[in-house]
N, C-alpha and C positions, 0 to 999 in steps of 0.2 A: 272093273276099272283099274284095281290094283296088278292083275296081269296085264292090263295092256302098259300097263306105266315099266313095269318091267322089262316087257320085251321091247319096249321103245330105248330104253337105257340100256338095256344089251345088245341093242343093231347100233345106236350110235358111234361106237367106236370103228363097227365096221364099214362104216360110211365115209370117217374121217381116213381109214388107213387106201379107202379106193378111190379117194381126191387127187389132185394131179400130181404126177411122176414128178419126186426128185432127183438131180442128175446125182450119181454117186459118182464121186471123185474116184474110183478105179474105175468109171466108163470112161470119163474125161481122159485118164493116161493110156484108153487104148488108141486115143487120134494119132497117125501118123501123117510124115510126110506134108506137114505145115511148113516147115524149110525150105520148098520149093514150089510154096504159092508165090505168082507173080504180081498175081492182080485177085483180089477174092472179090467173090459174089456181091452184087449189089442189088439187094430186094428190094420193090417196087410196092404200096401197097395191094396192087389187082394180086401178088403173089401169094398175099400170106392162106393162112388154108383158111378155111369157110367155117372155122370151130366159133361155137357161143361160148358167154362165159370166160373163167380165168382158168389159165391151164399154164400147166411149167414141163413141156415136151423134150422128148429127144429121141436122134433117130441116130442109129451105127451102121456105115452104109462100107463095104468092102468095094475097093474098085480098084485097077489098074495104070497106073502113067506108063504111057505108048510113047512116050520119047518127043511129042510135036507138040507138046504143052496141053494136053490135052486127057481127062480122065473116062477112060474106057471099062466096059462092062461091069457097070454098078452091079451091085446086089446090095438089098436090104437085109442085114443079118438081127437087127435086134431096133424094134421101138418101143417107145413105152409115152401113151396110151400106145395100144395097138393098132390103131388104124386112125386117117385123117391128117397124117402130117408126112405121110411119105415121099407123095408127090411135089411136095413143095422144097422136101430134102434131095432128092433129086435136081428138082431143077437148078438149086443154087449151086450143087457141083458139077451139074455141066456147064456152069455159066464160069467157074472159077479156071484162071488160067496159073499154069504150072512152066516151070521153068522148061523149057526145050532140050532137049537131050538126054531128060532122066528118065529111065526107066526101074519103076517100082512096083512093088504089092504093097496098097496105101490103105490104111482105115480112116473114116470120117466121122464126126462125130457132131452132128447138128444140132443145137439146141435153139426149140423156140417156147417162147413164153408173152404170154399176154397177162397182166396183172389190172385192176382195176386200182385205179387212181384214190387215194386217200382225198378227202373235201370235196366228194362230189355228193 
């Protein structure tokens, strides 16, 4: 009994540190090319992704401005969790429109989170 009381108090911690992703503030300053959003993404509930529970996500999406307001050849370079939120960070940049004429090498930087409501 004494051993399991142990190794229950030694996983604890490691249960707490694989809880959901905080965004670190040097992900945040890799987002580029917010200067030339025209119109940002507007999520709908059928968008959000299909995850339980409370989670604080975020996805780094590298993509291209083609000059016609439009962001071309995403890649997903870094999420965290790893998987479950990429498709919906996707979709919100292809939904976002960009000013017309610019062409750039742009980074995105998506955060979504769901929190559970305090007095429920």
């Amino acid at each position: 009994m004494r051993y399991a009381l142990l190794i229950a108090h030694l996983l604890l911690p490691a249960v707490a540190v694989a809880g959901p992703a905080e965004v670190p503030p040097e992900v945040l300053a890799r987002q580029t090319c917010q200067e030339h959003v025209v119109e940002p993404a507007k999520a709908t509930p059928a968008d959000f992704p299909k995850v339980s529970g409370e989670y604080n996500a975020y996805v780094i999406i590298d993509y291209r401005l083609d000059g016609s307001g439009n962001a071309v050849d995403p890649r997903v370079v870094e999420a965290r969790p790893r998987r479950g939120f990429d498709d919906y960070a996707l979709r919100m940049l292809e939904r976002t429109r960009f000013a017309p004429g610019v062409q750039a090498q742009c980074t995105d930087v998506r955060t979504i989170s769901k929190l559970r409501r305090s007095g429920r």
